[in-house]
N, C-alpha and C positions, 0 to 999 in steps of 0.2 A: 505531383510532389514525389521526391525520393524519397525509398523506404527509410534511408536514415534521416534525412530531413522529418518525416512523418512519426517516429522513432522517437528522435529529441524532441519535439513538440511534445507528442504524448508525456514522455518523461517529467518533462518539464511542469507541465500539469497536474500530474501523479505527485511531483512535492510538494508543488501550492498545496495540493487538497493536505497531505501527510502534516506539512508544516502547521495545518489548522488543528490537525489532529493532536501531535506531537506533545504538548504542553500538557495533556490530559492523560497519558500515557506517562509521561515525567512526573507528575506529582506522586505517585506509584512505585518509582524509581524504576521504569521502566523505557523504553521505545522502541521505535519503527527505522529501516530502513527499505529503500526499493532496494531488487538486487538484477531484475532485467523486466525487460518488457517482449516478451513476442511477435514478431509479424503476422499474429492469431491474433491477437489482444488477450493474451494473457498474462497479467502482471505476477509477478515474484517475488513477492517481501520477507526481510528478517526480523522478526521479534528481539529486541534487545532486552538485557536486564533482566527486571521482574516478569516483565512480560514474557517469558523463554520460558518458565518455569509454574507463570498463574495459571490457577485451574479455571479461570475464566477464560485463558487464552480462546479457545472459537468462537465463543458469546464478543469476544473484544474483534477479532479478526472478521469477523462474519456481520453482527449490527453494528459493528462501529466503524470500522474500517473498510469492509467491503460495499457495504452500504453509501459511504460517504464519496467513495472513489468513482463507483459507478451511477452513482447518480449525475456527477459533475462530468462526466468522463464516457460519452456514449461509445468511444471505440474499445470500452475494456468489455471482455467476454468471460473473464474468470480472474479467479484471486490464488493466489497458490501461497502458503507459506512455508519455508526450510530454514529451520534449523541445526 
């Protein structure tokens, strides 16, 4: 498979999982966006909204998010967030 074939799949992946997320981050007035994926498997997400600025942000990125993604997701290797 092509790295960008391989790329998009992942990607593609990475929202299923976000979009399950997504709704629990919203009630908070908050969310998630991917922002790339690495040929490492490292994915790059933005915390939107409430989420930018919660003091739980790591507790949310780290058990909930990163937890979620790599579990579903065996080619992810890290989770990086920028804001």
């Amino acid at each position: 498979m092509l790295i960008a074939e391989k790329t998009a799949d992942i990607e593609a992946k990475i929202n299923a999982v976000l979009d399950k997320i997504r709704p629990f981050l919203q009630i908070d007035g908050g969310d998630v966006r991917l922002d790339k994926v690495s040929e490492e498997g490292i994915v790059e997400l933005k915390l939107l909204g409430a989420c930018n600025t919660c003091p739980l942000r790591p507790m949310t990125l780290r058990a909930g998010i990163e937890r979620a993604l790599m579990h579903d997701i065996p080619e992810i290797k890290r989770i990086e967030c920028f804001n």
